[in-house]
Residue, then its C-alpha position, 0 to 999 in steps of 0.5 A: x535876658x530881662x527879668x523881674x528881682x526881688x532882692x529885698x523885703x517890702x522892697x520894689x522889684x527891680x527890672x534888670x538884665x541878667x545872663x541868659x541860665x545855663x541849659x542843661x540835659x532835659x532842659x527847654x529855654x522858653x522866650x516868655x511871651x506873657x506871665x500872669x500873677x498870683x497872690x503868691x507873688x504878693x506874699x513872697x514879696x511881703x516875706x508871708x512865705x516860707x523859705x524865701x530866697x533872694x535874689x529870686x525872679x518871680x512867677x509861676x505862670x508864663x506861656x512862651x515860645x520854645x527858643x532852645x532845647x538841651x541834650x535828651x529833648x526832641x529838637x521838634x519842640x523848638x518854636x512851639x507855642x507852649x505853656x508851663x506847668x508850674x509845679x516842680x517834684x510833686x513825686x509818684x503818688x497823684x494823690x499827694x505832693x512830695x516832700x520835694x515839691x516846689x512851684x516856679x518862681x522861688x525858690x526856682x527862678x520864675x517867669x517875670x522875665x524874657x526867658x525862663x529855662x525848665x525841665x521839659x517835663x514841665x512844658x504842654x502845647x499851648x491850647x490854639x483857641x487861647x491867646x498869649x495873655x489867656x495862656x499864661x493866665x491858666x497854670x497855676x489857677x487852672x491846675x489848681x481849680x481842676x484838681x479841687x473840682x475834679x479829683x478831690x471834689x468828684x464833681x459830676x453833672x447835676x452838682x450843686x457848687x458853692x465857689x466862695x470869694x469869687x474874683x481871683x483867677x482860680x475861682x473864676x475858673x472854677x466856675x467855668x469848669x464847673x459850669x461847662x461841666x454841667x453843674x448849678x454853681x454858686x459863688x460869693x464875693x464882697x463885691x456885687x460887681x464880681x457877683x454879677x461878672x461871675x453869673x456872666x461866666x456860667x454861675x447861677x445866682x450870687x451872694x454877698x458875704x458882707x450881708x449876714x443873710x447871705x446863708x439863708x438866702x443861697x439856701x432859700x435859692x439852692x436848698x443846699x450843695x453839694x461841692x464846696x469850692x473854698x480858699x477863704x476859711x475863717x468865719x466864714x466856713x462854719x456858714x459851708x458847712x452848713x450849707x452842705x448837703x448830706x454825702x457833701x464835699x468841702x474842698x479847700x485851697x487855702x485859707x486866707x482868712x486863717x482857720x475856722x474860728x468854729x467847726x460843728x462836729x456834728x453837722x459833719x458826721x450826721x451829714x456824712x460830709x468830706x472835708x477835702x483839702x488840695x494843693x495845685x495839681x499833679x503833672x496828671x492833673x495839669x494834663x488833664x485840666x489842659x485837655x479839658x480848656x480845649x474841648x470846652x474852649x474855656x479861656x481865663x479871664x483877664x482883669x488887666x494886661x500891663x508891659x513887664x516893666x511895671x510888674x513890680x507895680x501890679x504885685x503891689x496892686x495885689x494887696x487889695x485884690x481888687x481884680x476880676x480873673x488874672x494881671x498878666x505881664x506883657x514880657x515881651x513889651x518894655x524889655x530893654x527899659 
């Protein structure tokens, strides 16, 4: 097999050919057809990751055909199109993860690669209506809008929703969702370029965060929401809580521009807001999210597709998040390079 290594810090991932995993009881071999990044990617390779281990192949999504299955897997599996669920050990409680919990691609060996082996209790067929590149984009960005949206958000026809800093994979497809869910979604960005890519995915009406007006305008146009959608934090979510509406939910991702520098203890419990945090997805909460993109026939949005031999390149690329939905590896392109 080929596979993409991260073997040192700040260094670039080398392409080499590796021995093909042993395959053990429970196990599936994938031949991977395509694998998407996720800013994860970046971080690790910057060392801005707990626990890093190296040497390590990168990535959490991939979709594949099934090339062999271990002792204990039904041998009908071989030669289906699937996709994989990239969360390890999330444990018996759907509302929490375990400490055990991990996600694909360090310290478990990714999908930037021609093969990956994983339990088959990580693997789902893949939906028909989504292409290789469509299907690898919608692991990890998938599972982790449906849970934000859906079990943690309760998000229900009618809603108003707020995605912020729309343009990585998993706000885009939390506007998808929760448009063909039947809300009235918002969303912000930097760039009136997303803004706009954004309303031609289901959103309602845009804001450019870089304008200080942008509260009172989404207010003037919604009044106020009820579904917060946000992985930004920082300054930025005194301005949600704000725009929440009384019985709303704030539900968050992440924090990338770190914590809020101000939080208002009493617009939270005179509006009777939740702040909800959210991490990934159960493997009842992948099921489900899977479900959902084929009976509303979502596919994710592809900025670029690139051959396997230049994903070093595309994490790099990652630094200025300068992408419009998911990169996605070609893995079976380039691979004897």
């Amino acid at each position: 097999m080929h596979a993409l290594v991260l073997e040192e810090i700040n260094k670039p991932l080398s392409l080499i050919e590796r021995p093909d995993a042993v395959l053990e009881a429970g196990q599936m071999r994938v031949a991977v057809q395509a694998a998407a990044l996720n800013r994860r990617d970046f971080w690790i390779t910057q060392g801005m990751y707990p626990g890093v281990k190296m040497p390590v192949v990168l990535g959490s999504d991939g979709a594949g055909l099934v090339a062999e299955v271990g002792d204990g897997v039904d041998s009908d599996w071989l030669d289906q199109e699937v996709v994989i669920d990239p969360g390890l050990g999330w444990g018996s409680e759907r509302a929490y993860q375990s400490s055990d919990f991990r996600i694909l691609g360090m310290p478990d060996d990714g999908t930037f690669a021609t093969h990956v082996v994983v339990s088959s209790a990580m693997v789902h067929r893949k939906p028909a209506h989504l292409d290789w590149y469509q299907a690898a984009a919608l692991p990890l960005g998938g599972v982790t809008a449906y849970r934000a949206l859906f079990t943690q958000g309760q998000l229900a026809r009618g809603d108003r929703v707020l995605v912020t800093g729309v343009g990585g994979g998993v706000a885009t497809l939390a506007v998808q969702m929760a448009a063909a869910a039947g809300a009235t979604v918002y969303v912000t960005s930097s760039s009136d370029e997303k803004l706009q890519r954004a309303m031609d995915l289901g959103a309602t009406a845009g804001f450019n965060y870089t304008r200080k007006e942008w509260p009172a305008e989404l207010k003037a146009k919604a009044g106020a929401v009820d579904l917060v959608i946000d992985s930004a934090g920082g300054e930025g979510y005194e301005a949600i809580v704000g725009l929440a509406a009384p019985g709303g939910r704030v539900v968050s991702y992440g924090a990338t521009t770190g914590p809020p520098k101000k939080l208002d203890l009493f617009k939270i419990f005179w509006k009777q807001l939740r702040l909800i945090g959210t991490t990934m997805g159960s493997p009842e909460d992948f099921q489900e999210m899977i479900d959902f993109v084929g009976e509303h026939q979502l596919a994710p949005t592809i900025d670029q597709v690139v051959p396997l031999s230049n994903g070093g390149a595309a994490v790099e690329r990652m630094r200025d998040s300068p992408q419009f939905g998911k990169v996605v590896l070609d893995c079976q392109v380039d691979s004897e390079s």
